[in-house]
N, C-alpha and C positions, 0 to 999 in steps of 0.2 A: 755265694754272694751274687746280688745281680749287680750292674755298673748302670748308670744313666753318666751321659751327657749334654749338659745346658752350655753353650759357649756363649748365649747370649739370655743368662738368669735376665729375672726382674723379680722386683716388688710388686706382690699386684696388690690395687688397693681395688676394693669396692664399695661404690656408694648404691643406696638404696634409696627409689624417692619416690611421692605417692602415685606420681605421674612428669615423664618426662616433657618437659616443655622446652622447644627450640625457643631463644629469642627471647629467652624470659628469667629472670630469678627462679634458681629450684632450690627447695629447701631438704637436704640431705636429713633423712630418719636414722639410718645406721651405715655406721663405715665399719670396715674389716681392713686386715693386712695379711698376706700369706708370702713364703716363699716363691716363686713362680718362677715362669720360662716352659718350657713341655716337658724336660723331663727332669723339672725337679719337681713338678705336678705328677709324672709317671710316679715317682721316687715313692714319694709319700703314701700314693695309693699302693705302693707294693707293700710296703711297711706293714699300711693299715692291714693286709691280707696277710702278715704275718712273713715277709720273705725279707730276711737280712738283706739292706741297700744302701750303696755307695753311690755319694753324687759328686762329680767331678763337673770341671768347666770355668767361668772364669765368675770373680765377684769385686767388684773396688768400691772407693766412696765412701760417705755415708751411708747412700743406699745399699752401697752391699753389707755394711755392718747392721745395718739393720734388718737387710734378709737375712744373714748367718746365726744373729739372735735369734729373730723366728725359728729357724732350721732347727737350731740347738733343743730346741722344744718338741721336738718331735724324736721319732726313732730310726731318721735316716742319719745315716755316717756323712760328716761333711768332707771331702777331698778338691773344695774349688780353691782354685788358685787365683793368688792377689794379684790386681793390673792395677792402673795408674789414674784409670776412669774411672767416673761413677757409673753402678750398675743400676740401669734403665729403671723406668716404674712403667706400669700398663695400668690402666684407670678402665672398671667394668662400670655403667652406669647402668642400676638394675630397674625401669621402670615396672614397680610392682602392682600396678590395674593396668597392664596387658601383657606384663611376662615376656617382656623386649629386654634385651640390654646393646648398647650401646658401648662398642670398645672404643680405648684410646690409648697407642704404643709406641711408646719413645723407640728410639734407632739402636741405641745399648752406646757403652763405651771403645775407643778405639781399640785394638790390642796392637803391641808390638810386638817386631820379630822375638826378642828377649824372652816375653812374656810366653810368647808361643812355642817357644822353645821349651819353657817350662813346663806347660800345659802336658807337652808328648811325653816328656819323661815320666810325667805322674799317671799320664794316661796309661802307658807303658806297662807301666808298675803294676797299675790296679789290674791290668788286663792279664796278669798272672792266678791270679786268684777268683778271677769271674766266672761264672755260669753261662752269662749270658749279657751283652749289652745293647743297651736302647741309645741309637744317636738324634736327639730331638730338636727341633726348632731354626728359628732362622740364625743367621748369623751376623753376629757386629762386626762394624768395620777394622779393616786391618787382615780379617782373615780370609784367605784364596777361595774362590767359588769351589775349587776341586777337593774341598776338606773333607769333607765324608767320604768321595771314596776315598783320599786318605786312610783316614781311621778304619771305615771297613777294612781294605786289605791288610792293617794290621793286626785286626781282631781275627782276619781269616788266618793268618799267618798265625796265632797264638791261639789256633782252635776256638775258638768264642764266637758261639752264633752275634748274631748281626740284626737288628730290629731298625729301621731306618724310616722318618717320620720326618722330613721336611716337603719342600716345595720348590715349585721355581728351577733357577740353572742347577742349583746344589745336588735337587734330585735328579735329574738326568745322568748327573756324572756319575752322584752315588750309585745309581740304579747298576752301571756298567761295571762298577768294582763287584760288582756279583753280591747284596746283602742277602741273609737266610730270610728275612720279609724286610717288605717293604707298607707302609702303611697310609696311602694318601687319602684325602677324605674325595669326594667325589668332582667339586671344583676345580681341586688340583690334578685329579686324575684327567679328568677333561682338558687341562690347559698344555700337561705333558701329550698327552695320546694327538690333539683334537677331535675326539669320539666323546658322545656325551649320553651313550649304550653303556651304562656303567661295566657290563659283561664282558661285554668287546674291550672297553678301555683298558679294565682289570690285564685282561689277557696279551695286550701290546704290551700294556709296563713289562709283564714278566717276560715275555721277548726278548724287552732291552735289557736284562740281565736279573733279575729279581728269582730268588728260587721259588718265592711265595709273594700273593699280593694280596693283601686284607684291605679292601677299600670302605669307608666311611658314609654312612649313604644320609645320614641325619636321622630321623625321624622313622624313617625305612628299616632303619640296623646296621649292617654289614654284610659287604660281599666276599669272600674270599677265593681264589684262582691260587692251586696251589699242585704238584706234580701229582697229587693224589687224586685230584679232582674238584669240583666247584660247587661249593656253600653257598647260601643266604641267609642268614640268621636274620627275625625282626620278633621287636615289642610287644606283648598282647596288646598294649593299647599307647595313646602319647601321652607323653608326661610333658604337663605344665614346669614352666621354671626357667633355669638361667643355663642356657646350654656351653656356657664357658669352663673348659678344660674337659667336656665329654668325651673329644673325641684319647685324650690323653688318657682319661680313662681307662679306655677302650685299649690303648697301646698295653695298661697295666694288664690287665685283662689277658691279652696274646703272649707275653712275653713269661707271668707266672705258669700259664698253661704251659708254656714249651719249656720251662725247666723242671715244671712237672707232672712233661708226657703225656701231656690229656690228647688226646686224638683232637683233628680241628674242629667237629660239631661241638665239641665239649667247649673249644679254646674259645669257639665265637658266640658260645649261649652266654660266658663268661664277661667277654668283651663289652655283649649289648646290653646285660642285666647291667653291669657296674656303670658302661656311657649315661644309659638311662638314671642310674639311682643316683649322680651326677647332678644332673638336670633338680636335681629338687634337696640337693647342698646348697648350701649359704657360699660357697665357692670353690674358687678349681683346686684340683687336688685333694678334692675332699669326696664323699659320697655316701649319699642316707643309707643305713645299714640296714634296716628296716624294710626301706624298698628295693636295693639287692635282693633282699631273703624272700622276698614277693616274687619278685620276678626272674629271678633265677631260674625256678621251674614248670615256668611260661612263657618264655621265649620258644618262638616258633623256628625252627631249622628246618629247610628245602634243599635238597641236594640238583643240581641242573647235570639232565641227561646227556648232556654234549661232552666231550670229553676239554681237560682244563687245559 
């Protein structure tokens, strides 16, 4: 079983409209609703790859009862725990004649001690029976900047690799509980490191404690810095579309590879086929299967001569 962590789910809704216009009436063509948050967008795409997943973290409200519905629809195992707030919405506005979208992200609900109390127990629990877990996304109020690495050292403590995908104070601290990767996109790599060499950047994060760093590069692919040595995985070519939850993707992508051994050119041809086949889903969490299966086995991997 793999474990995700969302401590700050959402709803994500998406609108579609012919063209986005600031300052004006837009008349929405199609709306969707999904589960969301990063790793319950990770969740889903493990599922779809076929790997039994748990999703833990927190869900209240209306809004959460109506992610849990969605959820119940799919084939991930729900294990989020009830709070007292309503769980956030994120609004994607997809402008479709130029292939922008436009986010908009609530804060999430508060949690209490009580609650978070709860959360570790369950966390606890699942982390007996895990493979492997992914800690995603930002955090809602109430909970300590120092939460990840929290949870790292107890997933190190209960043998269970470590996949760690935030941003900001969260990851720095996480970085230093020692995760098995770490996975920032390249902005964020830049704003921990300040190097914006994604190479060099890659290579400071794992310094501050990371055993592996798989960075995010966009359109580029992936870099990854790891004791083995240092990858670049990229696209044959760019894909048009809605780049919301690629890079989540991408975490599905690393995280099925290392429970199923693939060496890391394998892990990151993985990572970039599905970010990319992402990009051209109706939305996050989801990805064209069709263009996986294209681009699968044309993603370009470069191996960098310097040592990782």
């Amino acid at each position: 079983m793999i474990l995700t962590v969302t401590l700050n789910a959402a709803l994500d809704i998406t609108y579609r409209v012919p063209r986005l216009r600031p300052h004006a009436t837009n008349r929405i063509t199609e709306v969707s609703e999904r589960p969301g948050g990063k790793g319950l967008n990770v969740a889903r795409v493990l599922a779809a790859l076929g790997h039994r997943t748990v999703a833990t973290g927190f869900a209240g409200g209306g809004t959460g009862e109506a992610l849990r519905a969605l959820l119940a629809e799919t084939a991930v195992t729900d294990a989020l725990v009830p709070v007292g707030g309503a769980t956030r919405r994120t609004v994607a506005v997809a402008d479709t004649a130029t292939g922008d979208t436009t986010q908009l992200n609530e804060p999430g609900p508060v949690v209490t001690p009580a609650e978070w109390d709860t959360f570790l127990g369950t966390y606890r629990e699942l982390l007996g029976e895990a493979q492997a877990v992914a800690l995603c996304g930002s955090l809602p109020p109430g909970v300590p900047v120092d939460v990840y690495a929290r949870l790292t050292r107890a997933a190190r403590s209960a043998g269970v690799p470590v996949l760690l995908d935030t941003s900001g104070e969260p990851l720095r601290r996480g970085l230093a509980a020692r995760p098995d990767l770490a996975k920032p996109n390249a902005d964020e790599l830049a704003a921990l490191t300040g190097s914006t060499e994604p190479l060099r950047a890659a290579r400071d994060a794992r310094r501050r404690g990371a055993h592996a760093v798989a960075a995010s590069l966009g359109p580029a692919g992936m870099l990854a810095v790891t004791a083995a040595g240092a990858w670049q995985a990229a696209p044959p070519r760019r894909i048009a579309g809605n780049p919301t939850g690629a890079g989540d993707s991408a975490v599905a992508g690393l995280l099925s590879g290392l429970v199923e051994q693939l060496s890391w050119p394998e892990r990151l041809t993985r990572a970039v086929a599905l970010s990319a086949a992402t990009v051209r889903a109706p939305a996050a969490g989801e990805f064209d299967p069709a263009t996986y299966e294209e681009l699968l086995p044309r993603v370009v991997v470069t191996g960098h001569p310097t040592a990782a």
